[in-house]
C-alpha positions as CSV (number, residue, x, y, z in Angstrom):
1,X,92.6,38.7,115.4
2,X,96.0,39.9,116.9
3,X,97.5,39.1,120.7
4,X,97.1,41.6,122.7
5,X,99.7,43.9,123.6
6,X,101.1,44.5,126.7
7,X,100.0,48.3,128.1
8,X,100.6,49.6,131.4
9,X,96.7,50.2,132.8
10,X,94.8,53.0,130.6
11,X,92.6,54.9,132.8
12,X,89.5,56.5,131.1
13,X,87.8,59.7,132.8
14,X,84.9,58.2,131.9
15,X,82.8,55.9,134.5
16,X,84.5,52.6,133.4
17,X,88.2,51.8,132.5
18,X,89.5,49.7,129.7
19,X,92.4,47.8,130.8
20,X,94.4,45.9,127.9
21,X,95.8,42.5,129.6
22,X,99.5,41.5,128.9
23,X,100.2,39.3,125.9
24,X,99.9,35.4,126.6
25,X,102.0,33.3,125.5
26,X,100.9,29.6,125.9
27,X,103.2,27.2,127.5
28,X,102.9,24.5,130.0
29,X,105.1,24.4,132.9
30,X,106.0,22.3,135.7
31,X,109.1,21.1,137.9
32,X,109.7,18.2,139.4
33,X,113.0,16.2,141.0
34,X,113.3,13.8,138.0
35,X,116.2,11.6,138.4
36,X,118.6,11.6,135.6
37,X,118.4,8.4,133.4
38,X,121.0,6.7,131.5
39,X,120.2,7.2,128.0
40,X,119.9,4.2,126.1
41,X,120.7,4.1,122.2
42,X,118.4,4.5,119.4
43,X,119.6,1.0,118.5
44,X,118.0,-0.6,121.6
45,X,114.5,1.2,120.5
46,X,114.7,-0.6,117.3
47,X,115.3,-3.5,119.7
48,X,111.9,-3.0,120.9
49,X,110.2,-2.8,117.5
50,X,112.0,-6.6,116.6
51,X,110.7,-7.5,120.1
52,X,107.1,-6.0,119.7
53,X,106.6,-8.1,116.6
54,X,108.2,-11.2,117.1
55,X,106.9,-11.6,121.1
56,X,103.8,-14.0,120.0
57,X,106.3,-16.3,118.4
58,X,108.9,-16.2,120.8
59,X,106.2,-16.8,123.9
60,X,104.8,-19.6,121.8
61,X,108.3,-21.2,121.8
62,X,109.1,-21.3,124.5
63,X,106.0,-22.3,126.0
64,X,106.0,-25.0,123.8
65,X,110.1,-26.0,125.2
66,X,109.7,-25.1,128.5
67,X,111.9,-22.5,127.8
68,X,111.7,-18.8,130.6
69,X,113.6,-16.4,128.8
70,X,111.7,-13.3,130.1
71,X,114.2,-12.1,132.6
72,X,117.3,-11.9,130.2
73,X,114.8,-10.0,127.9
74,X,113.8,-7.9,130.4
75,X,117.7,-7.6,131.8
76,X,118.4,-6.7,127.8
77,X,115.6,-4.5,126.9
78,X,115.4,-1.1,128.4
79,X,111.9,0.3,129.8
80,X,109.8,2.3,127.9
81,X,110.2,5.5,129.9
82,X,113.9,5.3,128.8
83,X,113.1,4.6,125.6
84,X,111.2,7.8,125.7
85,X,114.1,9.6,127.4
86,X,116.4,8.4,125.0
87,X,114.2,9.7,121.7
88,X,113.6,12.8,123.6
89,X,117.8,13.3,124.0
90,X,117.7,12.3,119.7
91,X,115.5,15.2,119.6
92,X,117.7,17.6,122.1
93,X,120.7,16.7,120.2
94,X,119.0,17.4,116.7
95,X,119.4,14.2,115.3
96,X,116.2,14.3,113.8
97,X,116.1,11.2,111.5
98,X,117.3,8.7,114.4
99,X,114.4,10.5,116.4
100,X,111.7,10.2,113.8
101,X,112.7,6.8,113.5
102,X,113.0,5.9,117.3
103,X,109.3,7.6,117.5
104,X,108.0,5.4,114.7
105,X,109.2,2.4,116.4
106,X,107.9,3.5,119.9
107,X,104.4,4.5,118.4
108,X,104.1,1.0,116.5
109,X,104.9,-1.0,120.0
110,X,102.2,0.8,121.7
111,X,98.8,1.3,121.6
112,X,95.8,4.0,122.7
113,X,93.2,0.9,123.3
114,X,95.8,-1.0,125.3
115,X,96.2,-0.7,129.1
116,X,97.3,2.4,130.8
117,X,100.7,2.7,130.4
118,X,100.5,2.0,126.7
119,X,98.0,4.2,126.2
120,X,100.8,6.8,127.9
121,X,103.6,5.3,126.2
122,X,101.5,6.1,122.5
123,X,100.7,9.4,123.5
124,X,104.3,10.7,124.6
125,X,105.5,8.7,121.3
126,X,103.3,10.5,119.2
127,X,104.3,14.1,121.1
128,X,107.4,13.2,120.1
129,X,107.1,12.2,116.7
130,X,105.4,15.3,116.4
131,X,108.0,17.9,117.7
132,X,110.1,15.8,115.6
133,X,108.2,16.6,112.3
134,X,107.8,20.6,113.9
135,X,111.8,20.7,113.6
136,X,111.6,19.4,110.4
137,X,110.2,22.2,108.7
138,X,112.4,24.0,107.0
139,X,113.8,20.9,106.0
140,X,111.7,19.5,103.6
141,X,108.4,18.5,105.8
142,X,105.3,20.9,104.4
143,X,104.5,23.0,107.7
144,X,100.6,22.3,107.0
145,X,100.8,18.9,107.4
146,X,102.6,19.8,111.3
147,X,100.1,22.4,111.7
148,X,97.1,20.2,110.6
149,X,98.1,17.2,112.7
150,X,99.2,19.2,116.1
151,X,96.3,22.6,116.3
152,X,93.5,21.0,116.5
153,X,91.1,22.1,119.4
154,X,89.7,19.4,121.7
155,X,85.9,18.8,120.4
156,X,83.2,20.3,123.2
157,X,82.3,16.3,123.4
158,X,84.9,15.3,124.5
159,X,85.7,18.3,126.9
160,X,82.3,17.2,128.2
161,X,83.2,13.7,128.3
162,X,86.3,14.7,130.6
163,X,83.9,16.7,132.3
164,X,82.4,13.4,133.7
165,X,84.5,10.3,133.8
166,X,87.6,12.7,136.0
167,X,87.0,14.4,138.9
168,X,89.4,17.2,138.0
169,X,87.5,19.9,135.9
170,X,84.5,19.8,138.2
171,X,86.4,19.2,141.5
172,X,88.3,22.8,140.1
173,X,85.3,24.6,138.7
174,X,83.6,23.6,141.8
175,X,85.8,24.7,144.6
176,X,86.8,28.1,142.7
177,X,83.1,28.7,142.6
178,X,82.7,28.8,146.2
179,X,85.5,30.7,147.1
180,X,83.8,33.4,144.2
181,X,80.6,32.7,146.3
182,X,81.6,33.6,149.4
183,X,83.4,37.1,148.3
184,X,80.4,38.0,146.4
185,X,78.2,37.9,148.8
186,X,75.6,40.6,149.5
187,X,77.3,42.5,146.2
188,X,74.4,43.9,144.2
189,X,76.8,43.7,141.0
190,X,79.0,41.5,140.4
191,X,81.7,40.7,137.3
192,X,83.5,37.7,136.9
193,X,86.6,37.5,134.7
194,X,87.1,34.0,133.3
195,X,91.1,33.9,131.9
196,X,90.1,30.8,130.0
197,X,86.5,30.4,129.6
198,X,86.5,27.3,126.7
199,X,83.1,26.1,127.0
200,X,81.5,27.7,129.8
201,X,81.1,25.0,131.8
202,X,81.6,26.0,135.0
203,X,79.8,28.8,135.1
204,X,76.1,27.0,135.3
205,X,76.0,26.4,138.9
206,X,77.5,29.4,140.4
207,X,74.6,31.6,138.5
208,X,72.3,28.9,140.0
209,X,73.4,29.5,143.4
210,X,73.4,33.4,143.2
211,X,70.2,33.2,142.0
212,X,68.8,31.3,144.5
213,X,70.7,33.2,147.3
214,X,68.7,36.4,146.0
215,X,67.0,38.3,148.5
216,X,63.5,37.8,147.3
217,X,63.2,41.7,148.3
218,X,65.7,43.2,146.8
219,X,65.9,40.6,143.2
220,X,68.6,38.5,142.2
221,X,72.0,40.7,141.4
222,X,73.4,41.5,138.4
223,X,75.8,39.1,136.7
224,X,78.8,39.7,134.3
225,X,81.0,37.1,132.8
226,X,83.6,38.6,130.8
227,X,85.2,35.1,129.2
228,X,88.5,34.9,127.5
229,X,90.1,32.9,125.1
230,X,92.0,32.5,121.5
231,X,89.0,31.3,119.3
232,X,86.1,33.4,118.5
233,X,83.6,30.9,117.8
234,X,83.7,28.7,120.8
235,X,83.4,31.9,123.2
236,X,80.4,33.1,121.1
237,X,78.7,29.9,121.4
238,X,79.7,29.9,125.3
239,X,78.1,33.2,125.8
240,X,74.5,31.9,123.6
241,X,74.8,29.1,126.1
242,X,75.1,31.3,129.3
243,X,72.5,34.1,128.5
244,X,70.0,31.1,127.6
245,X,70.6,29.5,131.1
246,X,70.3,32.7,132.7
247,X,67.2,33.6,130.9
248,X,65.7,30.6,132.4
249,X,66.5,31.4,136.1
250,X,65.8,34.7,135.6
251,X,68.7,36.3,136.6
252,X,70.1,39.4,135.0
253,X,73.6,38.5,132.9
254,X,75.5,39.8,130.5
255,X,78.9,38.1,128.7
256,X,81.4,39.7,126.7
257,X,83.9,37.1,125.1
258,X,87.4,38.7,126.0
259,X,89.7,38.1,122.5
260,X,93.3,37.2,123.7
261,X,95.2,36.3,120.5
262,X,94.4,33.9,117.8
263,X,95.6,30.9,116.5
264,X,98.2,30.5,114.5
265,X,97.7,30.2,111.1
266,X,99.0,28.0,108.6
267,X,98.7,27.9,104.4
268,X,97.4,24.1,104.8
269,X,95.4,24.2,107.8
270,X,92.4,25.9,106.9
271,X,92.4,28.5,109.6
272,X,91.1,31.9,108.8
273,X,92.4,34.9,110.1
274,X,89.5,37.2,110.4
275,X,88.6,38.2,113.6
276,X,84.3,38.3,114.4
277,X,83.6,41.8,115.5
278,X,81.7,40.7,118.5
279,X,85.0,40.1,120.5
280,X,86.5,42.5,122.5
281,X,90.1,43.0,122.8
282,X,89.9,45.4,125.8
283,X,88.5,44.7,129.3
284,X,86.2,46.5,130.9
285,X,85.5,47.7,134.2
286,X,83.0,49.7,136.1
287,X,83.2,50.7,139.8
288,X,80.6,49.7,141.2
289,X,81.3,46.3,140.3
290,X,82.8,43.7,142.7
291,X,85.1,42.0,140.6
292,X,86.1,37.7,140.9
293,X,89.7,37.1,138.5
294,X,89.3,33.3,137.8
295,X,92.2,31.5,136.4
296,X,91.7,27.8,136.3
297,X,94.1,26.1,134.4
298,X,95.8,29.2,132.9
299,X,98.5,30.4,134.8
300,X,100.6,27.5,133.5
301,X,100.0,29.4,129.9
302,X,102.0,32.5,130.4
303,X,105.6,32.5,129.0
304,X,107.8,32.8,132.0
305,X,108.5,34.6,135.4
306,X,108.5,38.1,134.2
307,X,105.2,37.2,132.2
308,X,103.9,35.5,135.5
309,X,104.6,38.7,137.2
310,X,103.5,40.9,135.3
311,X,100.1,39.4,134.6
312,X,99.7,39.5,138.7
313,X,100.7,42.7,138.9
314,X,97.8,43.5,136.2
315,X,95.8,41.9,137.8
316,X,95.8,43.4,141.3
317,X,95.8,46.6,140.0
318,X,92.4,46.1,139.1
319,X,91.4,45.8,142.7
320,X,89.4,41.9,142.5
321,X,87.8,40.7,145.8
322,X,88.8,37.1,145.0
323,X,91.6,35.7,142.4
324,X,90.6,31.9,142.0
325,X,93.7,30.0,141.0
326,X,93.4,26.3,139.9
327,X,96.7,24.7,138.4
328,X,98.6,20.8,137.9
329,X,100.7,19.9,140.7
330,X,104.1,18.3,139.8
331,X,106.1,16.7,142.4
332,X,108.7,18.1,144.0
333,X,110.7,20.4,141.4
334,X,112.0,24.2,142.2
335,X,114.5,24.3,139.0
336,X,113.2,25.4,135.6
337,X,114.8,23.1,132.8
338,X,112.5,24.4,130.5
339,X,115.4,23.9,127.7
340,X,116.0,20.3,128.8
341,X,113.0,18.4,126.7
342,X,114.1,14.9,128.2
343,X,113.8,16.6,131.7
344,X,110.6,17.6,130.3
345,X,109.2,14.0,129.4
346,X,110.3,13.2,132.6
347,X,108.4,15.3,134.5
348,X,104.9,15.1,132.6
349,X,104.9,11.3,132.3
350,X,105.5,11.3,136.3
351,X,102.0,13.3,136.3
352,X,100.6,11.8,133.5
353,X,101.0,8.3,134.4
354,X,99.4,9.0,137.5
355,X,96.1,10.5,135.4
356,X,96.1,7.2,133.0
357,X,96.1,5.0,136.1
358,X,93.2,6.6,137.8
359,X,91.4,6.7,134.5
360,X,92.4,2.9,134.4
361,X,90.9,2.4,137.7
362,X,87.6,4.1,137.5
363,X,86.4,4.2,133.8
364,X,85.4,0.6,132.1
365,X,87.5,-1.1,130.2
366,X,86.2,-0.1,126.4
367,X,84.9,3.3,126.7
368,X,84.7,5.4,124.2
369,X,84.4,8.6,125.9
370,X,87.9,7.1,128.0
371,X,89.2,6.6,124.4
372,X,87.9,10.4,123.1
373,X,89.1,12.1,126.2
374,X,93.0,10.7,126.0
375,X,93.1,11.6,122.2
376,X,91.9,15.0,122.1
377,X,92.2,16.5,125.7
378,X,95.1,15.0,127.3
379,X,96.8,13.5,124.7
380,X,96.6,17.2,123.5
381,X,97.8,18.6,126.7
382,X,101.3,16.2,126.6
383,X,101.5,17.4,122.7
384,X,101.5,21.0,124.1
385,X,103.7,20.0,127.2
386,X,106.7,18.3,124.6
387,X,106.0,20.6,121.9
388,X,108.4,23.1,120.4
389,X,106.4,26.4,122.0
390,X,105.4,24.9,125.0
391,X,106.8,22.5,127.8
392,X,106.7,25.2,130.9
393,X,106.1,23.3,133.5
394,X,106.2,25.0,137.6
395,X,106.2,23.8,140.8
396,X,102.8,24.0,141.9
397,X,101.0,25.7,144.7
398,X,104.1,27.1,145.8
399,X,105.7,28.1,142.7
400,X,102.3,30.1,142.0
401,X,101.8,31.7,146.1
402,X,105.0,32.8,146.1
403,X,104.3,35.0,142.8
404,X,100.9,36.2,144.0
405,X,102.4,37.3,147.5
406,X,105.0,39.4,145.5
407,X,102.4,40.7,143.7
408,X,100.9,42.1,146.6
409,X,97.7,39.4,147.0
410,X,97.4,37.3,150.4
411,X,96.3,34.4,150.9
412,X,92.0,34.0,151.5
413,X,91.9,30.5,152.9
414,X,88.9,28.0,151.4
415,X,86.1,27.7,153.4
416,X,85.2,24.1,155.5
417,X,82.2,24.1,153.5
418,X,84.4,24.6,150.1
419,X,86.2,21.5,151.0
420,X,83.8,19.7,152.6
421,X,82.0,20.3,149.2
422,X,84.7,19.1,146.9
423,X,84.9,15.8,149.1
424,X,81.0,15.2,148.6
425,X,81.8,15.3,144.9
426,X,84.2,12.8,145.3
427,X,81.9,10.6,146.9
428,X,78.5,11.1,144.7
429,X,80.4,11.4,141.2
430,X,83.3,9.5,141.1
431,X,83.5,6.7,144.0
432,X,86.8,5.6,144.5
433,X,89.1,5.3,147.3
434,X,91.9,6.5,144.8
435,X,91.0,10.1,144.8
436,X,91.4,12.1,148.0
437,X,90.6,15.9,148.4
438,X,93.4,16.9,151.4
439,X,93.3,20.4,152.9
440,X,96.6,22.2,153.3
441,X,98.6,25.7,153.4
442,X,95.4,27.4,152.9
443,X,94.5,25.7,149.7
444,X,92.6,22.1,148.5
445,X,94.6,19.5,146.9
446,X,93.4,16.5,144.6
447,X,95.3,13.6,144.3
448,X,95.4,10.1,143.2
449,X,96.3,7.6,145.8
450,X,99.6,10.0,147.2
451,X,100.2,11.6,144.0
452,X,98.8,15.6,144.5
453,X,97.7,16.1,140.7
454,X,95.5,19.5,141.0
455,X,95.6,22.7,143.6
456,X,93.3,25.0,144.0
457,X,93.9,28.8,145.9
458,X,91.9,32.2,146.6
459,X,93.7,35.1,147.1
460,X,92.8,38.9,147.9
């Protein structure tokens, strides 16, 4: 399996084109006015660690005097977002041991079963402690070990588990599915492109609906998905999945799993490097097609501007009657610090913090699939935000319209019945005053309580 290269458009004088897409890097990217911190030492996060495991004693104590000595520890003992801040400037000023150690003691002082902001403290600890041991190699540290412990894929479970106890998958697949509706319609063929097709999950209702919107004259239309991704397997399975569901509706579908690179490889990982001859690395496209571009949760991947723009312009040369765009909001932001990693930390525990909470607030106390979904999807997510090759992070909606519109797309604003939808969602699925679906600029917004956390966009 090899990335694929970028190529300007390759037109074929036969009656379909083969386009190769640009090469993807993956990153995660984001912006956001973070207010510089002062730095503590790594001195005062081994403070912590004495504090962590001498606090039962010490509160005993003092019960037991009378004794209050909580505000001069909390005058003396910086917070953990600093803490964080400060390992994260360790590992910006390549003082690796003093950062491997300052992660240890952060990681022992929290915990992922604890309430939310510990659960968030572990998880940027451990980010951290592993782009630590990433910089390592090459000094000593055997690169399997890194690989083994940092490029693991999230299990389908506990993809699915997200799936259910957060809003933000479904409110995404959801509300990009109706805007693919409405273009579609009447089209007697139609082709969706999925830029990041994972398990195929959103893809189950939208044939639903296009089947049952069939004139019973003229027969359902014809479907194809052609779904994307960096592992084989999981878009082979997706496509089993997809024909089998159409098959029982009865609608005519075809998928074609859409090979973008592979992943990288490492002596003690266990990976293999042979690519399944069932993937394509080469799209194609037939004219009498009406074409959907969905990219939820992708744009965020690509490497940069340039690679932003010139995946857009790809993309509109192939003509699509709907680009579904689904991305994070960050706060604020329009300056790309991509190179400043505690700017970085900064900026995705603002998000992530607000995620945690909301989890906090709506999933019992105990779950397990809480507990599966903040180790292996976003505890993987802040891995690849912190880690060495990722970290992009933009400014949202209008970081990502202002790249379409010089690409040539314009806005196609979301339907009443779109948002309308995405509210109803909100109100059978997850019941909670603390999520709150907001139209604006031509887009839908999810947030928790004021904090925007997910946009979603059409475009023509």
């Amino acid at each position: 399996m090899h990335a694929l290269p970028l190529n300007p458009l390759m037109l074929l004088a036969s009656h379909h084109r083969r386009l190769r897409p640009p090469p993807l890097l993956l990153h995660h990217c984001g912006f956001a006015p973070v207010k510089k911190l002062k730095l503590v030492t790594v001195e005062a996060i081994a403070m912590l660690g004495s504090l962590h495991h001498s606090s039962s004693d010490t509160d005993n104590n003092d019960n037991k005097n009378g004794n209050n000595n909580s505000g001069v520890l909390a005058a003396a003992v910086p917070s953990t977002r600093e803490l964080l801040l400060a390992c994260a400037d360790l590992l910006q000023r390549g003082d690796l041991p003093s950062a491997r150690r300052a992660a240890g003691v952060l990681l022992s002082a929290a915990s992922p079963r604890a309430d939310a902001a510990d659960r968030l403290a572990y998880h940027f600890a451990r980010a951290l402690a592993l782009r630590a041991d990433a910089k390592a190699v090459g000094r000593g540290v055997d690169p399997g070990l890194v690989a083994a412990a940092s490029a693991r894929p999230a299990s389908s479970g506990a993809y699915l588990a997200f799936n259910q106890i957060a809003p933000f998958l479904r409110y995404a697949h959801l509300t990009a599915n109706q805007a693919i509706l409405d273009a579609v319609e009447g089209a007697r063929r139609v082709h969706i492109l999925d830029l990041d097709a994972a398990h195929g999950v959103q893809w189950p209702p939208l044939l639903q609906a296009i089947a049952d919107r069939a004139d019973p004259a003229a027969g359902p239309p014809e479907v194809r998905i052609t779904g994307a991704g960096a592992d084989c397997d999981t878009l082979l399975r997706t496509g089993s999945r997809l024909r089998a569901f159409a098959r029982s509706i009865q609608l005519p579908f075809h998928f074609t799993p859409l090979l973008l690179s592979c992943a990288a490889t490492h002596q003690g990982a266990g990976a293999s490097t042979t690519a399944d001859s069932s993937a394509a690395t080469s799209l194609e496209l037939h004219p009498d097609e009406t074409l959907a571009v969905n990219c939820v949760m992708f744009l965020h991947k690509l490497g940069g501007q340039d690679e932003l723009a010139a995946f857009l312009k790809w993309v509109k040369a192939m003509a699509p009657a709907v680009v579904t765009i689904a991305e994070r909001e960050t706060a604020g932001g329009g300056f790309d610090r991509i190179d400043d990693l505690p700017w970085r930390v900064a900026v995705a525990m603002d998000y992530y913090s607000a995620v945690f909470e909301a989890l906090e607030a709506t999933v019992p106390p105990g779950s397990r699939e809480r507990l599966a979904v903040e180790q292996e999807v976003l505890g993987r997510e802040i891995e690849a935000a912190l880690g060495p090759s990722g970290g992009r992070w933009w400014s949202g909606l209008e970081r990502w319209g202002a790249a379409a519109r010089a690409a040539g797309f314009a806005a196609r604003p979301l339907s009443a019945f779109a948002v309308s939808q995405a509210r109803l969602l909100l109100r059978l699925h997850y019941p909670s005053e603390g999520y709150l679906v907001q139209e604006a600029r031509g887009a839908c917004f999810l947030g928790w309580q004021t904090r925007p956390l997910l946009s979603v966009s059409s475009w023509q």
